[in-house]
N, C-alpha and C positions, 0 to 999 in steps of 0.2 A: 494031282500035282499041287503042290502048295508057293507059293509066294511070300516069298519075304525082298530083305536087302539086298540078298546074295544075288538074287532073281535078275538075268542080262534083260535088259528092254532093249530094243528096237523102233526108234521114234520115224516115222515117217509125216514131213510137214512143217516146214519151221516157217511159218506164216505169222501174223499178231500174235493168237495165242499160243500153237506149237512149240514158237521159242519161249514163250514165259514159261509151260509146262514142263516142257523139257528143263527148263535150267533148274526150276524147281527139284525135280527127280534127281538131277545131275548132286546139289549141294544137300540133299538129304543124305547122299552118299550112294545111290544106285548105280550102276555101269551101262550106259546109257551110249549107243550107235544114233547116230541121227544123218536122215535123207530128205534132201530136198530138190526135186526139179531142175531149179537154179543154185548150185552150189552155194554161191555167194551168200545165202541168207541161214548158211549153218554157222558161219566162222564163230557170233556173238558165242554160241553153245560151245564149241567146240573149244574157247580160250577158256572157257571154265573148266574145261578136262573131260566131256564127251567125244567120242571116238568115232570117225566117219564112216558110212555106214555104205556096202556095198550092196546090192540088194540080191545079189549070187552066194550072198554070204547068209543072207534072212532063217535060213535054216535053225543056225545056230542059235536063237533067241527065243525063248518058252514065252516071251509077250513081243506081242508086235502091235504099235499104239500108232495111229494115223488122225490125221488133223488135216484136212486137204477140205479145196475150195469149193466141190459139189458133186452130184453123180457121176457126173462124167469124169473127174479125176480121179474119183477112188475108185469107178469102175477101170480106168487106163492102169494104174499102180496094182488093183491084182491081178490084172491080166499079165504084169509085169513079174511079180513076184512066183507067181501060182505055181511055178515048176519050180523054184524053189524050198516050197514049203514044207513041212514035214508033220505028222501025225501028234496030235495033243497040245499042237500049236493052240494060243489065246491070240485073237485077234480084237482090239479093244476100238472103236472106231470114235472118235469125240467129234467128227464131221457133222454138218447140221445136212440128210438128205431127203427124200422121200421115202416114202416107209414101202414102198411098191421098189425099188430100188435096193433099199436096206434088203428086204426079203429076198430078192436073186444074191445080191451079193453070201450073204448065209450060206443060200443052197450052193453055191459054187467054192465057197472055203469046208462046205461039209463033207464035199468030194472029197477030199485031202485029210479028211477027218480031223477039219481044224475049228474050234469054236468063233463064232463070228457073236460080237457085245454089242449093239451101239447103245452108244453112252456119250449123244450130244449134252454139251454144258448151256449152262448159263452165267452170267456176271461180268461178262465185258474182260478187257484187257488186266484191268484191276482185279481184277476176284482171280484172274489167270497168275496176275501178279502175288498175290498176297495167298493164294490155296485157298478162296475164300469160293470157289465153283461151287455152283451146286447142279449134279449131275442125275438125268433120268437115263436109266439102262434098262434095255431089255435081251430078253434072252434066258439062257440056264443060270436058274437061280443061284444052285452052289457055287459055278464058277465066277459070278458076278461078288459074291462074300467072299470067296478065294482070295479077290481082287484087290481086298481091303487096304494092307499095306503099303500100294499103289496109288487107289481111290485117297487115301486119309492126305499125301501130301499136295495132293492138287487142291482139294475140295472140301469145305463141310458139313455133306451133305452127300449120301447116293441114294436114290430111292430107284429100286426095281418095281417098273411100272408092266411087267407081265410078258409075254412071250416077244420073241422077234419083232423089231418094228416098234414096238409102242414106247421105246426111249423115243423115236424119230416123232412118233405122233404127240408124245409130249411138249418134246418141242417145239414143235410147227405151233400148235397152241399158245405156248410161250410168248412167239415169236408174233403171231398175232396180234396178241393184246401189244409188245413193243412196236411195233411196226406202228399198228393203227393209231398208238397213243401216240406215239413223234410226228404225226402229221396235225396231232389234236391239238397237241403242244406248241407246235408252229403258228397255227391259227390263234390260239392262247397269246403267244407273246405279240406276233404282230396288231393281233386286236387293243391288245392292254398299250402299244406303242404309241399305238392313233388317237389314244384314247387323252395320251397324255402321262401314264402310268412311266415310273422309271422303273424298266424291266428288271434292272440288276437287280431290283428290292424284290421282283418275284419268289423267287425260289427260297430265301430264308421267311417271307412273309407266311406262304402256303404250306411250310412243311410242320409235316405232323396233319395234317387236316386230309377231308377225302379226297383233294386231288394229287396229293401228293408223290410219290413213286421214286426210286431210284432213276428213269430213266428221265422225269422231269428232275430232280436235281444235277442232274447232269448234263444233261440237253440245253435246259431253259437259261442257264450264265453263257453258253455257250453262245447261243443264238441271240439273246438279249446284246452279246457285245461283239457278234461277229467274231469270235474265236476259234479256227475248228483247226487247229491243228495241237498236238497230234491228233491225227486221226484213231479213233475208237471203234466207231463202227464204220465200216463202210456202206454206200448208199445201196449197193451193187448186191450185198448179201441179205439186206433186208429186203429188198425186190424179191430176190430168189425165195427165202422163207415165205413168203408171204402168196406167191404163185404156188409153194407147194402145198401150201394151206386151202389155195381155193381149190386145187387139179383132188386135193382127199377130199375136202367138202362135195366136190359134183361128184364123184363118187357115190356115194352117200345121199347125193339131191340135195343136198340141205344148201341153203340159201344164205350167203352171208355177207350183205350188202354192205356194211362198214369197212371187211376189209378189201372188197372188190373198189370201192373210193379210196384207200388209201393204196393200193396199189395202182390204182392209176394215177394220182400223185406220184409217188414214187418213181415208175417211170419214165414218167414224163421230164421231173428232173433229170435221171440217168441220162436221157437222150439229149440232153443241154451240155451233157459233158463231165456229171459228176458222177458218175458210176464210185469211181474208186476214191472220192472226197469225204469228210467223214459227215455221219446220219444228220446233225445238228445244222445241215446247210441244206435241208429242208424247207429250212424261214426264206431262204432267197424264193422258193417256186411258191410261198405262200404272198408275200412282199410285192411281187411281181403281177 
């Protein structure tokens, strides 16, 4: 099967990023259904001219793209769906899961003779905003280049990182090194505070240099002035990536002590009450 514009999606997830993808797809001109849990958080898409999406209806749609908040939700949605589904179905998954996870989910859309992508992103709200994602998939190669017409308005960037799962293990990596650097970050600004340093000059002072990063220019204004809303990242989802990262490392035996402290950082804040606050108010559990 080939993909183009003509190509009906089926968006399931209208979360942070969901809705930014979805509206994207919507104004490139694709015909886009969209589902969410809670109704309420379709409407933004849906005044742009996507169409509500029944999940008795999913049949009907040669891609079906999900963006949901962790195993256990994308495992609930295709338990949901699965009798649904119909044969040559694409199922594109841009959820950040466990790759132990990822892989049942596969075998249980193969059933149905339906292709299971995951093709967790990277880039924050922004890159969701602007198509600027850059996404690892794994899975069948030709259908992941099929995808392209799809891939090109979200993101720029797909790299197929090898069979089932290893988009997911990509990202758990990723997800690592961001995780552990926003607590290094924290430590960073509050240290330069004490020190006398005026944080807000951090971030233009350092960049380009080797501490530099996207997630310190975006973190470190934030935290330097106690800004955190809108929320970007939530605290709640970097816990999570960051547990799936250690649960693959034991796997494996490998030892990886930097992000076992930064996850207990992490939830130590969450249980203060910032689960769902955004990542840059990490400086309060360092301050503290």
């Amino acid at each position: 099967m080939h993909f183009d514009r003509d190509t009906k999606i089926a968006f399931l997830g209208m979360g942070l990023m969901g809705t930014r993808m979805a509206t994207r797809l919507v104004q490139a001109g694709f015909e886009v259904a969209v589902w969410n849990r809670s109704p309420a958080a379709c409407k933004s898409v849906l005044s742009l001219g996507a169409k509500p999406l029944q999940l008795s209806e999913i049949g009907q749609y040669p891609v079906i793209l999900s963006c949901l908040a962790d195993d256990n939700a994308v495992q609930a949605v295709l338990d949901q769906i699965e009798p649904f589904l119909t044969a040559q179905q694409v199922i594109v998954d841009f959820s950040s899961l466990s790759v132990d996870q990822t892989q049942k989910l596969a075998q249980q859309a193969n059933l149905k003779q339906v292709t299971w992508i995951d093709s967790p992103v990277s880039g924050g709200t922004a890159g969701a905003e602007q198509g600027s994602l850059v996404i690892f998939a794994g899975g069948d190669a030709n259908t992941i280049e099929k995808l392209s017409p799809i891939y090109d308005v979200l993101s720029q960037r797909v790299t197929r990182m090898g069979e089932t799962g290893t988009g997911q293990a990509t990202k758990i990596c990723n997800q690592l090194i961001v995780a552990a650097n926003s607590t290094l970050i924290a430590e960073a600004v509050a240290l330069a505070g004490q020190a006398g340093v005026d944080t807000r000059l951090l971030a233009p002072a350092l960049a380009g240099g080797f501490a530099d990063s996207k997630p310190f220019q975006i973190l470190t204004p934030r935290m330097a002035t106690h800004s955190f809303e809108p929320v970007q990242w939530k605290v709640q989802t970097l816990s999570k990536d960051l547990n799936n990262a250690l649960q693959l490392a034991a796997q494996f035996q490998l030892q990886i002590p930097v992000a076992e402290k930064a996850l207990s950082q992490l939830q130590a804040h969450q249980a203060k009450g910032f689960a769902e606050a955004d990542l840059a108010t990490i400086i309060h559990q360092v301050e503290a």
